[in-house]
C-alpha positions as CSV (number, residue, x, y, z in Angstrom):
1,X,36.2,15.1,-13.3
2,X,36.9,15.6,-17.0
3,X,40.8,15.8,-16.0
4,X,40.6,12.0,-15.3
5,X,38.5,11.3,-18.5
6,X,40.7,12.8,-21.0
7,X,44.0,10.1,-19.9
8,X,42.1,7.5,-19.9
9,X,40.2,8.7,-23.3
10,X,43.3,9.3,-24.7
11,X,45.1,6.1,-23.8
12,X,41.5,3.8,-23.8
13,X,40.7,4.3,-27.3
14,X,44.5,3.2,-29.4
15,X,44.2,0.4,-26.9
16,X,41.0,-0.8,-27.9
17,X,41.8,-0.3,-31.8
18,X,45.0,-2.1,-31.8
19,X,43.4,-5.2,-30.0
20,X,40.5,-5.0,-32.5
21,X,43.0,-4.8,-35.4
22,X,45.1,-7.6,-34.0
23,X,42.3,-10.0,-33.5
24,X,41.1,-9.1,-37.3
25,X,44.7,-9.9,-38.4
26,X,44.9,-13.1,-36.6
27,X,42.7,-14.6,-38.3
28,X,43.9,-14.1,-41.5
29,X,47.5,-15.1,-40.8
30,X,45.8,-18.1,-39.7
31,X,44.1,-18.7,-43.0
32,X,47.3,-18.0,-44.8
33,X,49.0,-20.5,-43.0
34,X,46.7,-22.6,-44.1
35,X,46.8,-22.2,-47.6
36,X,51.0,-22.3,-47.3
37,X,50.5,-25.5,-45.7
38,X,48.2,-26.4,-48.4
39,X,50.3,-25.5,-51.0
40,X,52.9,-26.9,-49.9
41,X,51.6,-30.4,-49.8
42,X,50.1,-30.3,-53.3
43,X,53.3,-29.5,-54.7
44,X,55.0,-31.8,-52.6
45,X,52.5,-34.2,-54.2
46,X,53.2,-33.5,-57.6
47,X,56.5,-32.6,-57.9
48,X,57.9,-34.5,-54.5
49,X,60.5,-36.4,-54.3
């Protein structure tokens, strides 16, 4: 029985790290596309042509 635990241990837990990690990280490359958008309006706005 502890034959089959140790794969799917060993295999379970990087997967369930790298999809916390990405869903972390997504949301901050969100925000940051935010603020680039933002920032790239108010200096469209003020130095615009």
């Amino acid at each position: 029985m502890e034959e089959l635990f140790t794969p799917i241990a060993n295999l379970g837990f990087p997967i369930v790290v790298s999809i916390y990690l990405l869903v972390r990280v997504e949301g901050k490359l969100g925000k940051l596309t935010d603020s680039i958008n933002e920032l790239s309006r108010v200096l469209s706005q003020n130095f615009g042509s």
